[in-house]
C-alpha positions in Angstrom: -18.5 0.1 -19.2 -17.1 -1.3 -15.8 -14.1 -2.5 -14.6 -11.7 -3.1 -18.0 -8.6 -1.3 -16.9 -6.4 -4.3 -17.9 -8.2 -4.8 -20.7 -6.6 -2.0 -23.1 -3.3 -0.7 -23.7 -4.8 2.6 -24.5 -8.3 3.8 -22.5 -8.3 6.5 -24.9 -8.7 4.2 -27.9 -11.4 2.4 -26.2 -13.3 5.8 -25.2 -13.3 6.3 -29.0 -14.2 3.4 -30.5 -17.3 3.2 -27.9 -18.1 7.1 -28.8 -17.9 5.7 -32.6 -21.1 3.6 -31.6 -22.7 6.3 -29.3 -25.9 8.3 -30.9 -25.4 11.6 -31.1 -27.3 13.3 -28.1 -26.8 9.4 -26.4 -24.8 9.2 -23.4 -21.7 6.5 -22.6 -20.5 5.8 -18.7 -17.6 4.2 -17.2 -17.2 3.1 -13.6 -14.0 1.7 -12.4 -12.5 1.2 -9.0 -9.1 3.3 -8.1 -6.7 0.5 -7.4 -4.9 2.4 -4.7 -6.1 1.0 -1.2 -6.7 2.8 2.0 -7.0 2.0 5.6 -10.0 3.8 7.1 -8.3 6.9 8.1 -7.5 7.7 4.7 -4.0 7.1 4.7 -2.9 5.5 1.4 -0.9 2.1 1.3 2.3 2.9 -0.5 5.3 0.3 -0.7 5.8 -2.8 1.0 3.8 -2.7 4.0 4.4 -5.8 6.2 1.5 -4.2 8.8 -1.1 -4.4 6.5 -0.2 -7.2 3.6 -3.1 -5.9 1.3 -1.1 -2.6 0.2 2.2 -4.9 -0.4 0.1 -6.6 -2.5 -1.2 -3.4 -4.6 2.4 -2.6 -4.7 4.2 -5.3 -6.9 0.4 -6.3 -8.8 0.1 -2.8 -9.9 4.2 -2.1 -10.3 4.0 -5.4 -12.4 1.1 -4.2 -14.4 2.7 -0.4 -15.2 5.9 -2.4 -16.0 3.7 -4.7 -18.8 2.6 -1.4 -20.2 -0.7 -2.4 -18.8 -1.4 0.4 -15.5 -4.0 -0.9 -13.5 -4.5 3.0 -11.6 -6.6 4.4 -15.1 -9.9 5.5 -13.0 -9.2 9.0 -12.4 -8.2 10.2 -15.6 -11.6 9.0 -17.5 -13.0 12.4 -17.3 -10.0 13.8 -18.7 -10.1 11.3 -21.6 -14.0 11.6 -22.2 -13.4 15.3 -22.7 -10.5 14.8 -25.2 -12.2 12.5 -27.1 -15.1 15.2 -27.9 -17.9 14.2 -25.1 -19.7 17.2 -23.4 -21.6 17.4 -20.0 -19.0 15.2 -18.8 -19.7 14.2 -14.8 -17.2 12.2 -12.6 -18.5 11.2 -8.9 -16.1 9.5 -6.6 -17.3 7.3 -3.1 -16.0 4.6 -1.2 -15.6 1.3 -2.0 -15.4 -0.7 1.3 -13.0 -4.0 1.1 -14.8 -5.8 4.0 -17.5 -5.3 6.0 -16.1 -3.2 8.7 -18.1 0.3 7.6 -21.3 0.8 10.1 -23.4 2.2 7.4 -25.4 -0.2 5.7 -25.6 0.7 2.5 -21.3 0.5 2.7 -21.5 -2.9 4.5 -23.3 -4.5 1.6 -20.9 -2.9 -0.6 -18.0 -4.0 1.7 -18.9 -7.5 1.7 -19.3 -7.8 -2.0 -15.9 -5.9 -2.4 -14.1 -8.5 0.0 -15.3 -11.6 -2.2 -13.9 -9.6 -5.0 -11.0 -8.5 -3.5 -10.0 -11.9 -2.1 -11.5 -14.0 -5.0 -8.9 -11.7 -7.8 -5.8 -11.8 -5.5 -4.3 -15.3 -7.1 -5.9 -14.3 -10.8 -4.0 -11.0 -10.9 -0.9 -12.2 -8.8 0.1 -15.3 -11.5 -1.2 -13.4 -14.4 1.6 -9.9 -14.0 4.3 -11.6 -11.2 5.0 -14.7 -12.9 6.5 -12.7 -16.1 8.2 -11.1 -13.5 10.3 -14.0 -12.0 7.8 -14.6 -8.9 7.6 -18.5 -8.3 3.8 -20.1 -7.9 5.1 -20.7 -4.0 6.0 -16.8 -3.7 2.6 -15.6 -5.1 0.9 -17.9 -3.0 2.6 -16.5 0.4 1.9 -12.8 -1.0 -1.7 -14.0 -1.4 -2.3 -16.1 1.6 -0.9 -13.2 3.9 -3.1 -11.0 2.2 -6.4 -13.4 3.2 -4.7 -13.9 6.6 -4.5 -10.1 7.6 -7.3 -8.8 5.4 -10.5 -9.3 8.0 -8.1 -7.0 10.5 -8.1 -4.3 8.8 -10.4 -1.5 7.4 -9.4 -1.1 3.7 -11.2 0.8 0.9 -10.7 1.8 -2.6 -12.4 4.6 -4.7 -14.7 3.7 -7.2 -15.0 6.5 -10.1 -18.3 6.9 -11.7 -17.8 9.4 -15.2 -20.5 10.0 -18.0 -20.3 12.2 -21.1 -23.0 12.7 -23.7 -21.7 12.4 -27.6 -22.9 15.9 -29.3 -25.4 16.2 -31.3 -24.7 16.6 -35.1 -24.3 20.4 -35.4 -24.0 21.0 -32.0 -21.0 23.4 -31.2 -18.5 22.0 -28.7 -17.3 24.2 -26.2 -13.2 24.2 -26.3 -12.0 23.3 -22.7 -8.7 22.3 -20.9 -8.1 18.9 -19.0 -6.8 18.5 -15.7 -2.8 18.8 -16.2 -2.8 20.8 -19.2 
């Protein structure tokens, strides 16, 4: 499955219901991005940041989203949630996911410019969709957006994409008894 944060109130009840449709000994994988943006340095946008309009952006879309009981940052607890609900041989792989084309390697150039037209295509879906039941006026999501498009081809932003498969056990097979993350 890709992409379907937003989708459902509770990942864990999706992981489930696909497993509930996985063959035993068949394998299921999710890939989702991490919704937290960086600048190329690795530092993490956090906050308003009027420097770099993309992470105020991320800011109030995914405060706004949490707030709807819908959290948009679900990506890197997939593993966890594969494991608790039974899968084994459960893999998560992490790499870049370039929001432009600034990265010199060309593999992450291709990537980057697919992720800009993404990134720039989703800002006005998401924006109306979780800041209008928020108060936000069409004209005020249309200035957080527009800044965003301004600014964006400045900077050198990247998200992480998450990459986690499991296999369902096979009928009889023993399951080993492990902890998650946290626990």
């Amino acid at each position: 499955m890709r992409v379907c944060p937003h989708s459902q109130l509770e990942y864990l009840v999706l992981i489930l219901n696909v497993g509930r449709k996985a063959a035993p000994g068949g394998y299921v994988e999710f890939q989702d991005y991490g919704c937290e943006v960086f600048t190329s340095d690795g530092t993490m946008l956090l906050g308003e940041c009027p420097e770099h309009p993309i992470g105020t952006f991320f800011h109030h879309v995914m405060g706004a989203a949490a707030r709807a009981g819908r959290p948009l940052i679900v990506a890197r607890g997939i593993r966890d949630r594969l494991i608790k609900a039974g899968f084994v041989d459960v893999v998560e792989r992490t790499a870049i996911w370039p929001l432009g084309p600034w990265p010199k390697d060309k593999h992450l150039k291709e990537l980057g410019k697919w992720g800009r037209i993404g990134t720039l295509e989703s800002l006005a879906p998401f924006a109306t969709l979780l800041l209008t039941r928020e108060g936000w006026s069409v004209e005020q999501i249309k200035k957080l957006c527009d800044s965003v498009r301004e600014a964006h081809d400045r900077g050198k932003y990247y998200c992480h994409g998450w990459f986690v498969y499991g296999r369902k056990p096979k009928v009889g097979e023993e399951i080993p008894v492990g902890k998650c993350e946290g626990e």
